[in-house]
N, C-alpha and C positions, 0 to 999 in steps of 0.2 A: 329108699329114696322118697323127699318129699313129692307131692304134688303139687300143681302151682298152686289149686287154689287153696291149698293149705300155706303156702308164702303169704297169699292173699289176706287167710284169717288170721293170720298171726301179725301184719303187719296193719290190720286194721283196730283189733285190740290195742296194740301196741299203741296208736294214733287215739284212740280212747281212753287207757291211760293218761296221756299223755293231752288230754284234751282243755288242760288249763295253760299250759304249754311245757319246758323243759327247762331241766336246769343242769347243769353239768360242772364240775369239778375234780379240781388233782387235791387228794391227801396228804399234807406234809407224811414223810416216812418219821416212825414212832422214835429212831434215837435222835432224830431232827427236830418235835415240835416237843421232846423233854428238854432238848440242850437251849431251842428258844425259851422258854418258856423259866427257865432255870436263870438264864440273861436275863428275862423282861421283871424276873422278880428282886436279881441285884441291881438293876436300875429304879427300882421299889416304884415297879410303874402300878397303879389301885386299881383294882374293879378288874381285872385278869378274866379272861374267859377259860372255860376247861379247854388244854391242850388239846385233847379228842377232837374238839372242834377246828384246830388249826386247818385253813384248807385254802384253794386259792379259786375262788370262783372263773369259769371260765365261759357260761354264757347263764343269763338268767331271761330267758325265750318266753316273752307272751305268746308267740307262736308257738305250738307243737313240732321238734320236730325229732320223733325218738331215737331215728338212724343216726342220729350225733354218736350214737354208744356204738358207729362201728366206724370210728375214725380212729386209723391207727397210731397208740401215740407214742412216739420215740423216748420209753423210760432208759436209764432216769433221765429225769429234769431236775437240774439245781438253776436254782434261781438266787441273785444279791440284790441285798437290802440298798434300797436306793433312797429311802425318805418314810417321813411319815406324815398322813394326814389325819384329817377326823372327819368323820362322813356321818352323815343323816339328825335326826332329830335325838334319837339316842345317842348321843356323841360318840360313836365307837370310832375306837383310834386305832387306826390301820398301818400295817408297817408295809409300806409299797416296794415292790421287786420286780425286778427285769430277768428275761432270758427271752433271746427273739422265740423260741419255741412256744409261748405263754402266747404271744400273739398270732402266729403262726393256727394254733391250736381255735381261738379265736375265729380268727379268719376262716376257717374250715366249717365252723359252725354256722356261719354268714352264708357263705357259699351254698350249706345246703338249706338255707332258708330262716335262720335265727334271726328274732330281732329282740331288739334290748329297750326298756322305758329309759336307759341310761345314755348318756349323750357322747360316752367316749370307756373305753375298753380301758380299765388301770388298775393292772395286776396287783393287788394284796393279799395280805392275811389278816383281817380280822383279831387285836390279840386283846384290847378290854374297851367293856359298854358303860356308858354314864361317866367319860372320862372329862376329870376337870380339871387337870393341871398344865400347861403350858404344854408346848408339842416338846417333844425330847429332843435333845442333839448327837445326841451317840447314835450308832445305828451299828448294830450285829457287823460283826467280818467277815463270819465264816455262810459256806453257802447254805440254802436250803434246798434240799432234796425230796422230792415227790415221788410217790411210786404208786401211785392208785388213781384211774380215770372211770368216778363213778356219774353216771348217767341216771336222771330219773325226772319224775312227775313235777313240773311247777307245784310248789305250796310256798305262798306269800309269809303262811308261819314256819316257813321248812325247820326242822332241829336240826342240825350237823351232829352227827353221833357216828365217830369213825371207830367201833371197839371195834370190828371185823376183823 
């Protein structure tokens, strides 16, 4: 049996880790972001990012707050393709999805103190950077499925590297 103030130092580390603030995300599951990914390439969409990377951001917290990794989250999650946009100065072109769960998930992380430089919660995936063709009008049928809610340290250059 712990101690408390063994709680204490472990959740103080953890808040110093965590001291640029947090970022938290669901993994597409691996026969899910090859089956996207396998789509986005007969719709000969350019500049593809590595499937590995498929993921669906779910708080990106200038505040610290690491207890987000003990929010329990109702797997799976399949989420449908509802649009697509293109976000930021790297034109990366996002294929945006719903399931109330996605915000739900959100929401939880708010509650326990997240905040975001972003001015509205809008679930995507991220699937190619530097895109310069017209936004697409197909959009996937089938759902996507998530099975992993990784938690970790704000980095502005974060890598998304799902081999695990």
């Amino acid at each position: 049996m712990k101690l408390f103030s063994e709680y204490l130092a472990e959740a103080e580390a953890a808040e110093q880790s965590h001291k640029d603030g947090t970022y938290a995300s669901l993994s597409v599951k691996k026969i899910g972001r090859d089956k996207l990914h396998s789509w986005l390439e007969k719709q000969k969409i350019e500049g593809l990012v590595d499937p590995k990377e498929y993921h669906c951001t779910i708080v990106f917290s200038t505040k610290p707050v690491p207890e987000v990794k003990d929010i329990p989250v109702p797997f799976p999650i399949k989420a449908k393709a509802i649009g697509w946009d293109i976000f930021g100065s790297d034109k990366m072109l996002v294929l945006k999805i719903t399931n109330p769960k996605l915000f739900d998930l959100f929401d939880k992380t708010v509650e326990m103190g997240a905040v975001s430089d972003y001015p509205s919660f809008v679930p995507h995936i991220s699937v190619a950077t530097g895109y310069k063709g017209d936004i697409p009008t197909k959009i996937p049928s089938f759902l996507i499925q998530f099975d992993k809610f990784k938690v970790g340290p704000l980095d502005r250059d974060f890598e998304y590297n799902d081999d695990e």
